[in-house]
Structure formats: structure tokens, C-alpha cells
DOVEX-280226 format. One record per residue: x, y, z of N, C-alpha, C in turn. Coordinates in steps of 0.02 Angstrom, whole numbers, plus 50000, padded with zeros to 5 digits. Last residue first. Example, Ala and Ser with C-alpha at 12.3 -4.5 7.8 and 13.67 -1.06 7.14 Angstrom:
<lumlums>
506424988850354506844994750357506455000250394;506604971650390506154977550390506604983550390;
</lumlums>
This chain:
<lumlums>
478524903846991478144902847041478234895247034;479434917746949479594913746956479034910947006;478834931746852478944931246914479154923346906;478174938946730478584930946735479034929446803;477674946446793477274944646756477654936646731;478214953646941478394953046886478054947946852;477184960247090477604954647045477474955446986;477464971847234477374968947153477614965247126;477064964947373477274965047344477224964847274;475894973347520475884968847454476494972147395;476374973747677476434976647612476444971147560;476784966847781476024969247785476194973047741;477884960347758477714966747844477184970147828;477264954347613477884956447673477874962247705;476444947247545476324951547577477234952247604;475944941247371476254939147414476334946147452;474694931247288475024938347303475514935447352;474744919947208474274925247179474594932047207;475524907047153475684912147206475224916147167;474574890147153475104895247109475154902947146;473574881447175474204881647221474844884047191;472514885447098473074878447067473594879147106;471804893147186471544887147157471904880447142;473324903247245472824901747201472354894047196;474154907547379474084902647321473524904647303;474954921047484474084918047469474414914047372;476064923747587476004918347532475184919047548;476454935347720476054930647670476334928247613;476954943747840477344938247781476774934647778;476664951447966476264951747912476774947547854;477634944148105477694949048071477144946548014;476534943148244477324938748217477174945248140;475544945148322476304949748338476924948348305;474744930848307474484937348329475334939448340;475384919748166475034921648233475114929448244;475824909148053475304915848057475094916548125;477524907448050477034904548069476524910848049;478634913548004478694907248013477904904348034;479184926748146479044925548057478994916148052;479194924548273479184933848225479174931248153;479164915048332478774921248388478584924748324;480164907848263479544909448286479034911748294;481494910448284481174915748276480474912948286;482484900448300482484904248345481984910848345;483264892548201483484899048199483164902548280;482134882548207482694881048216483354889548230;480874890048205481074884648252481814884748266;481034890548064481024897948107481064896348173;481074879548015481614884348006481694888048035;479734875948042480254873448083480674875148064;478764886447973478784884948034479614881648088;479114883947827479024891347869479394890547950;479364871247734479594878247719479414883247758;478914862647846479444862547818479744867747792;477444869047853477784868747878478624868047909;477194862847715477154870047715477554871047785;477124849647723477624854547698477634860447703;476034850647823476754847347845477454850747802;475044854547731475044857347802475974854547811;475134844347634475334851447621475434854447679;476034829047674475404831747658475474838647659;476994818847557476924822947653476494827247631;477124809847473476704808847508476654812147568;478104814447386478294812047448477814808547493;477554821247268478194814547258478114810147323;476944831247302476344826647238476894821747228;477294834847420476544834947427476624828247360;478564839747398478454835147433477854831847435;478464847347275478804838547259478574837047317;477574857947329477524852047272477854846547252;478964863947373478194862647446478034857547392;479734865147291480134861447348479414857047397;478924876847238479214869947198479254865047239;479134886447339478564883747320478664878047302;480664889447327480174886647401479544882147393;481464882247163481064888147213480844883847294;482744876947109482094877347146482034882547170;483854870647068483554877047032483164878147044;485604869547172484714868447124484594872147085;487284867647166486634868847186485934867547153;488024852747070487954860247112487304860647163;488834839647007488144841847012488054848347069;490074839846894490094838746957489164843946978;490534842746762489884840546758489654836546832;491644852346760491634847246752491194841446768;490864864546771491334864346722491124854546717;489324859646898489774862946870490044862346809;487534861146882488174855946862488774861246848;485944861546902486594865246887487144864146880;484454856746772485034857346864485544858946846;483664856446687483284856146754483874856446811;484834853446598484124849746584483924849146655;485814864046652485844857446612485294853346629;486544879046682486114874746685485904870146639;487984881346790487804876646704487374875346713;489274891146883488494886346889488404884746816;490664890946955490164891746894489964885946875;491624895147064490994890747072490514893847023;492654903847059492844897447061492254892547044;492284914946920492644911747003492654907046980;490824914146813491684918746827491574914546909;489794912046752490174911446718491074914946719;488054906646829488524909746818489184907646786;486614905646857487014904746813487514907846826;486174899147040485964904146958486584903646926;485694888147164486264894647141486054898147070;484674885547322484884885247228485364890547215;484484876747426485124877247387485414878747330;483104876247465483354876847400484064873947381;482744867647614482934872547580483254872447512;481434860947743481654861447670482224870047648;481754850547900481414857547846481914856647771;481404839548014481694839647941481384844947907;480764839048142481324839848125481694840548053;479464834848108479504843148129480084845548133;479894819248061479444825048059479704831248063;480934810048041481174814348076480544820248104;480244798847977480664796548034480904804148081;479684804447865479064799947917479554797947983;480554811247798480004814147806479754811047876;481434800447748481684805947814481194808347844;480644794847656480614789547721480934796747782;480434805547582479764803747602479904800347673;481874807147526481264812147557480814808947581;481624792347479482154795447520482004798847558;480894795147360480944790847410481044793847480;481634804847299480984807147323480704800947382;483304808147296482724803547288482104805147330;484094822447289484114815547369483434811647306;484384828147198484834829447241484864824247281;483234827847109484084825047097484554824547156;482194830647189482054823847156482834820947137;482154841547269482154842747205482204835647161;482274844547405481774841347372481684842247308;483584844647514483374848047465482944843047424;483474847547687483344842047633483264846947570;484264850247869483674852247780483734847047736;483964843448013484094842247963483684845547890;484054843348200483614845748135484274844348067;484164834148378484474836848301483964839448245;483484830348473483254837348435483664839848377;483454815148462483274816948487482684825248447;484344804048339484374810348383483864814148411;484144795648243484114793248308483894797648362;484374804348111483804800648135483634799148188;485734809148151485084811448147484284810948163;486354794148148486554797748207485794804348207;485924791648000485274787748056485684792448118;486534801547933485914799047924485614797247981;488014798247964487784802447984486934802947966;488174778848008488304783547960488084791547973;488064765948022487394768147992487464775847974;488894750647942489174758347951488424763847939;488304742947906488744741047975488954747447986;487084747847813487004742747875487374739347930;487244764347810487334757047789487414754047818;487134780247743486614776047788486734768647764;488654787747738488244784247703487994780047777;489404805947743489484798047769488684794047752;489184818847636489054815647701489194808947689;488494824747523489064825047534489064825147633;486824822547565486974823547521487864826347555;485974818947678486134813347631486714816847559;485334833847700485244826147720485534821947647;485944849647711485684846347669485864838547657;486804850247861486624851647794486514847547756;486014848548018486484844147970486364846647912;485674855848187485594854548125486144848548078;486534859248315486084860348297485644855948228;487764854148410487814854948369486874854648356;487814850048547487464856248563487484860748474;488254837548585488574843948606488284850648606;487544828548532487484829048603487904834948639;488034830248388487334833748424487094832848496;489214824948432489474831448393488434834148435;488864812748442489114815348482489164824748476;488464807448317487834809448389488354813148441;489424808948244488974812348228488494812548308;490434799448291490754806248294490094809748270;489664786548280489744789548335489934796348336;489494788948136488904788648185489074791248246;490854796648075490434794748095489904791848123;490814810447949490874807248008490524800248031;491194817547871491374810047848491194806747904;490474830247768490794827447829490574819747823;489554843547742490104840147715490694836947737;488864845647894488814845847835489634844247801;488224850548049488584848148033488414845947963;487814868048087487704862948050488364857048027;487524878248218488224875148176487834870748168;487064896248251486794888448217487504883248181;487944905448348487944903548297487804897948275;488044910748478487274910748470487654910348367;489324908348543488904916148502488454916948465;489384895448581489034900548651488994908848592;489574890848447488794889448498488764896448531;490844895548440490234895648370489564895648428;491344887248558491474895648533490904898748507;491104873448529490634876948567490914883648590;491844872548400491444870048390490874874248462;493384874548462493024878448418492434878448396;493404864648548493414871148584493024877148551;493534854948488492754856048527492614862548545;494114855548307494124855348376493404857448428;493614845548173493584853948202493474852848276;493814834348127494064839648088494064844948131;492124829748145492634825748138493414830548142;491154840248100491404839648162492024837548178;491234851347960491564844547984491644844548061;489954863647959490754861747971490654856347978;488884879347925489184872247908489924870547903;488484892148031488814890847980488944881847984;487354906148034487364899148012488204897747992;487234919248044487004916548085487064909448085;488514932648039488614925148008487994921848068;488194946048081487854945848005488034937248027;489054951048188488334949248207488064944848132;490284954448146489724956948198488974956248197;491304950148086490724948348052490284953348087;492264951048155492314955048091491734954248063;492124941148260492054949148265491894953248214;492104930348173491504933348200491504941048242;493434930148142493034927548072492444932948118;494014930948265494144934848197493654937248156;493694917548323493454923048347493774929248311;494174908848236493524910548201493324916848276;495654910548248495214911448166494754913948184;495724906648366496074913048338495534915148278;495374893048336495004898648387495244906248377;495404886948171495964887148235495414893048285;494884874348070495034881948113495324882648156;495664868447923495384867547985495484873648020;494924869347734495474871147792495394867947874;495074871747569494674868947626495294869347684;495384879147462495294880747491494854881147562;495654866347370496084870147414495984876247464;494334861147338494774858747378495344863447413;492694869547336493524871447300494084867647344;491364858647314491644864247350492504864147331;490554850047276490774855547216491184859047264;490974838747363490574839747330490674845247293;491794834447486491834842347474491434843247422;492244825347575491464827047559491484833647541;493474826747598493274818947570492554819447534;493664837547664493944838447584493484831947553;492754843047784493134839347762493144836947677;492784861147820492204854347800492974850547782;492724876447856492914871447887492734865847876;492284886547769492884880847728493144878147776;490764881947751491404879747733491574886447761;489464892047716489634882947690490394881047687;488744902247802489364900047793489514892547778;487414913147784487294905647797488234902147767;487144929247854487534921847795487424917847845;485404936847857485984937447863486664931847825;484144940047800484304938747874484824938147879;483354948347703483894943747713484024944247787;482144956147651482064948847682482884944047703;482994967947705482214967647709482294960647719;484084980347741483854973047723483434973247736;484884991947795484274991247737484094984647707;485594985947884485084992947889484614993747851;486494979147801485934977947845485424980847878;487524983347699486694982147718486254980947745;488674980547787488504990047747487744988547748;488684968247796488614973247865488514978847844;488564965047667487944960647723488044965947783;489704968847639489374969147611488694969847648;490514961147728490614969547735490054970847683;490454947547680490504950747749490074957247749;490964947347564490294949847557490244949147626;492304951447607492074955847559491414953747561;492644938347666492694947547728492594951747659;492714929047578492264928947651492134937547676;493774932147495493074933347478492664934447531;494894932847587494754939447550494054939647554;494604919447617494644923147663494434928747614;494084908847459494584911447499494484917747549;492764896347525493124903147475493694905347503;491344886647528492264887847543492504891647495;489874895647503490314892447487490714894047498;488694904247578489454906647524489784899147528;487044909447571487524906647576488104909447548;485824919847658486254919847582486984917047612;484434914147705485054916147742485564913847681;482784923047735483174918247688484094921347713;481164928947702481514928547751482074920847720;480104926147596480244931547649480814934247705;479824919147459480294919547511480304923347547;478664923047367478554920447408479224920947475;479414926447228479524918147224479114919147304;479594940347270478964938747220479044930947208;480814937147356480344942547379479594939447349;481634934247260481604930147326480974932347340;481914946047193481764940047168481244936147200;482404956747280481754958747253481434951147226;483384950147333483034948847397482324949547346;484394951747223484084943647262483534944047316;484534964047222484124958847184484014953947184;484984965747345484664970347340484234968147278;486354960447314485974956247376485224958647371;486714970447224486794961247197486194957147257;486984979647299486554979147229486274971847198;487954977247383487324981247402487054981447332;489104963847298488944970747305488114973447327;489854950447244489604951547304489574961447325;489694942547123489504948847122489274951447207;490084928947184490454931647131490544937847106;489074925247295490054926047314490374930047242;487984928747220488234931947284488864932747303;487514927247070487864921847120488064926047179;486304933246988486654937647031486774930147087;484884929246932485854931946885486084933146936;483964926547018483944932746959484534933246930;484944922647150484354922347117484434928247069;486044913447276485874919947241485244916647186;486094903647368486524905847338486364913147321;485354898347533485274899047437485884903447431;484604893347658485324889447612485004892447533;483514893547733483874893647745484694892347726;482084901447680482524900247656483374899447683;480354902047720481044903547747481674899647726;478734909147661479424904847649480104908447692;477444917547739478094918547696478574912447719;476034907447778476684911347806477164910847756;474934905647676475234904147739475644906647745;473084904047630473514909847655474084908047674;472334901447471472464898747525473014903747556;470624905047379471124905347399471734901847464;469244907647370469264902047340470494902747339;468454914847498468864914547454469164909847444;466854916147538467094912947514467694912447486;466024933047563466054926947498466574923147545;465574935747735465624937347689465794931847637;464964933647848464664927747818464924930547730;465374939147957465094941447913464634939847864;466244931148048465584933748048465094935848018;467664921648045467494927047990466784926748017;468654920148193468184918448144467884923648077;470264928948158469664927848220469304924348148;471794937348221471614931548172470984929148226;472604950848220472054948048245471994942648203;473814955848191473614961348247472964955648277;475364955248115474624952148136474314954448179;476304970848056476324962248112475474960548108;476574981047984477044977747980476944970848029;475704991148042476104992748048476644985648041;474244977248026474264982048032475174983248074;472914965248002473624966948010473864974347984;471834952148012472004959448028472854962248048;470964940247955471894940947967471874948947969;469804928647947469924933947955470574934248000;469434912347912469464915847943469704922347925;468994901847842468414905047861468554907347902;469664887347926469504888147845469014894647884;471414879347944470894881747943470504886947915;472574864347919472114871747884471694871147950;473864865548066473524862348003473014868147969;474684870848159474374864248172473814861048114;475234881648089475714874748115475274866148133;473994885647985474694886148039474694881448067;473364892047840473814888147857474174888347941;471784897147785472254900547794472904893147869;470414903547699470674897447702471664898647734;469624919047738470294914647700470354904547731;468954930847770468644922247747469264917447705;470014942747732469394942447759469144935347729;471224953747764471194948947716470444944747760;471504971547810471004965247826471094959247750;472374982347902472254981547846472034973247849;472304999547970472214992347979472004989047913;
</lumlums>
């Protein structure tokens, strides 16, 4: 049994201070007052980051070096940045690519630790909102396709982003009834074709405001269909370029517990179709078309807190809790409760990563670790 003792320590419903975290074989076993009256730790505890949209990390773009080695250093990265748990995107690619890191993700999974499985950006999206994504290899599905696409997958695709507008119903609640998160994302839709799409049983919206139909005063666009919506969820990337910190702040106060955070970050790269450039803080393709990020989880928790005015409990939440909400986990990572799995984040003083736990093992970090 293993004891973190008088912590200042994070869950869903906000801090609390001066308690004791017993954990043992990989899960929480006890969270109780501290008695002891032991020191004081001048520390804070909360649940490992959940990363629902990244590329790759450490050098290693995923679709480009898609090999059990490549995923295997994204996770060690991910791992010491705090991330615990995270769903490695792919960008619209050609088929080949799809069913190569497929098979990749299914050779590894046995031995995955923090990856949970793909997060599929395309190549059912509409071309109009294709943002860095490879025009020609944008497409519409056919039911044939994607009960293909998901056999062959067996189990690994838990996410994938599509054009409602574009993609038949049939195919749209296929995806559903196999327990696959469909995000509507790079899409023109709208208002009406957007609430409708989430009165269907469409889940989420990739990354808010960004390659999507516009919040405007005769046309309100996929934004407010969100906004309006009930249980729709929406990520946001909080990196100040991507959406305005504004922006962030007003989604923040209209959607709450509905709006989580994810990276979308990609890493350098210099082969395929989708080469990354980093250029004064962001990634920009060839032709200076703006990419993924360069954020971390943590980072993402700090713009919201010291740009957004959303308070740390809330972001922090953003990065654990309502991802794991949305996916369906909960119970098992995402929060600090009794049977959910040992994933820590303990910050420092200056809200800088001091350690980080996963399944109740302290991870080594690299001295220029990314924090």
C-alpha cells in the first residue's frame, strides 16, 4: 500500500485540503481526512490529464512514423508532460495509411499503457472546412466502408470526426450503435443540420470554432447549435492562436462541464502529406496554412486559468473529468476517487509538474521533460 499523505488534492467538485490518498495494485484504495496532523504539503494533487486529440510528441508524427516504437515514445513523452490517458489522432489519409497505424494500435494494445486507442480526423469531413487536411483525400462513406473500416479496426477507433451535412444517417448511427464517439468537426453545417445531427445521438464537436460554419447573427451556425444543445460536448484548443482567449472564456461560461480541453498538438515533421513548421510558438504547414499546436495539457490548464478567467478546479476539470465523461470512463480515470485508477499529476508551488503517478507508479522524468 502506497500513501501520498496531507495533500491539497483536486476533484470534480473543487479543492480539498488535508487529505490522505492510499493506493495500491494500480487504483485508489482510500481517500480520508489526514489525522495525523502530519506537515503540510505545500503541493497540489489531480487526476492524470486526458488527451483527447494529439498527433504525436517527442519527434514522432504518428501517421508518418506509424510503428510499435513510434506510439511507444509518444506515450513515454505524454507520460512525463502529466498525460495519462490520450486518443492518438490521424488526419484524412489515404486508406493504406488508416489500416497501417490501424494494425499498429492493434499489435499494441496489449502493451499500451496510456493510449487508449485513435481518435479518426477524417476523411469523412467536408472539403469547404478542410483546414490543413489533404483535399483529395477527402471522401463520403458509404456503410460498406465503414463497417470495413471498424471490423478491421476491432475495437482500437474510439473517436471519429465527420461532416454531418455529407454523411448519410444510416452511416452516422452505424458509428453510434458500435459504441463509436462521433464528433461533428470540419463541417459546414448548419444550425439546423447541426442540432439535428446532436439530436441524433452525435456526441461532441471538434475543436470549437475552428474549421466549422461561423457564429453570425442570421446564420448562428455550428457554435450556438452547441451552445443551445442540451448534452452536446465540445473540445477547445486553448492556445490563444487557435480560438481567442476571449472566445475561450465566453464558450467557457455558456457551455461549462460541457466544454473540455485538447491539444491538438502535432511535432515537427518533414515527410507525407502533413508537415508540421514550427514558427514562433505554432505549427504551420509548407504553405503557411496554421496546423496543429504545440501545447501541452498543463499549458492548456494555464491559458485558461491566467487568459480565461475559468478558475483551476474548472480547468482542471476540462483536462480530466469531462473527457472521461464524455468517452465513458469516469468510474476509471479522470477524476480521484476510491477504484478509479492511481493517475496523478502532483504540481508544485508554481503549478509546475513535480511528479507524476500512473496506476500507482511514479514516473521518471527527464530533466527537460516538457512542463
Amino acid at each position: 500500500m502506497q500513501l501520498l499523505q496531507n495533500q491539497n488534492i483536486f476533484l470534480p467538485t473543487g479543492l480539498q485540503t488535508q487529505k490522505d490518498i492510499s493506493f495500491e495494485n494500480g487504483l485508489i484504495k482510500e481517500i480520508k481526512p489526514n489525522v495525523n496532523h502530519s506537515e503540510t504539503q505545500n503541493t497540489y494533487v489531480l487526476p492524470g490529464f486526458i488527451d483527447l486529440q494529439i498527433y504525436g510528441a517527442a519527434g514522432k508524427l504518428f501517421s508518418a512514423e506509424p510503428s510499435t516504437e513510434s506510439i511507444r515514445i509518444i506515450e513515454d513523452q505524454l507520460l512525463q508532460e502529466g498525460t495519462t490517458s490520450f486518443l492518438i489522432c490521424l488526419a484524412t489519409n489515404t486508406p493504406q495509411v488508416f489500416n497501417q497505424c490501424i494494425s499498429v494500435i492493434k499489435e499494441y494494445r496489449n502493451n499500451a499503457r496510456n493510449c487508449l486507442g485513435l481518435h479518426l480526423e477524417g476523411p469523412f469531413i467536408n472539403p469547404e472546412k478542410r483546414g490543413a487536411h489533404v483535399k483529395g483525400y477527402i471522401r463520403k462513406a458509404s456503410l460498406d466502408e465503414i463497417k470495413a473500416l471498424l471490423d478491421f479496426a476491432d475495437g482500437t477507433i474510439k473517436m471519429m470526426t465527420i461532416a454531418p451535412e455529407l454523411q448519410d444517417d444510416h452511416v452516422i448511427q452505424y458509428l453510434l450503435d458500435s459504441g463509436v464517439v462521433v464528433s461533428l468537426g470540419h463541417s459546414s453545417a448548419t444550425f439546423e443540420q447541426a442540432t439535428k445531427a446532436y439530436n441524433k445521438g452525435m456526441q461532441t464537436t471538434t475543436h470549437l470554432f475552428n474549421a466549422m460554419s461561423a457564429l453570425q447573427h442570421r446564420a448562428p451556425g455550428i457554435p450556438t447549435a452547441v451552445f443551445n444543445h442540451q448534452t452536446a460536448m465540445a473540445s477547445i484548443i486553448a492556445d490563444g492562436l487557435h480560438v481567442d482567449f476571449e472566445v475561450v472564456k465566453m464558450a467557457a461560461k455558456v457551455m461549462k462541464e460541457r466544454l473540455f480541453i485538447i491539444t491538438d498538438a502535432v511535432t515537427e515533421c518533414n515527410s507525407g502529406p502533413y508537415q508540421h513548421h514550427a514558427v514562433e510558438g505554432k505549427f504551420v504547414m509548407p504553405d503557411g496554412t496554421l496546423s496543429g499546436s504545440a501545447m501541452t495539457m498543463l499549458q492548456s490548464i494555464k491559458n485558461c486559468v491566467n487568459h480565461c478567467n475559468i478558475s483551476l478546479s474548472d480547468a482542471i476539470n476540462m483536462a480530466t473529468y469531462y473527457p472521461a465523461k464524455l468517452i465513458k470512463k469516469e468510474n476509471e480515470i479522470g477524476s480521484l476517487a476510491v477504484n478509479a485508477e492511481a493517475n496523478f499529476v502532483v504540481l508544485n508551488e508554481e503549478m509546475d509538474i513535480a511528479q507524476v503517478f500512473y496506476k500507482g507508479k511514479q514516473i521518471k522524468r527527464n530533466k527537460e521533460a516538457s512542463i
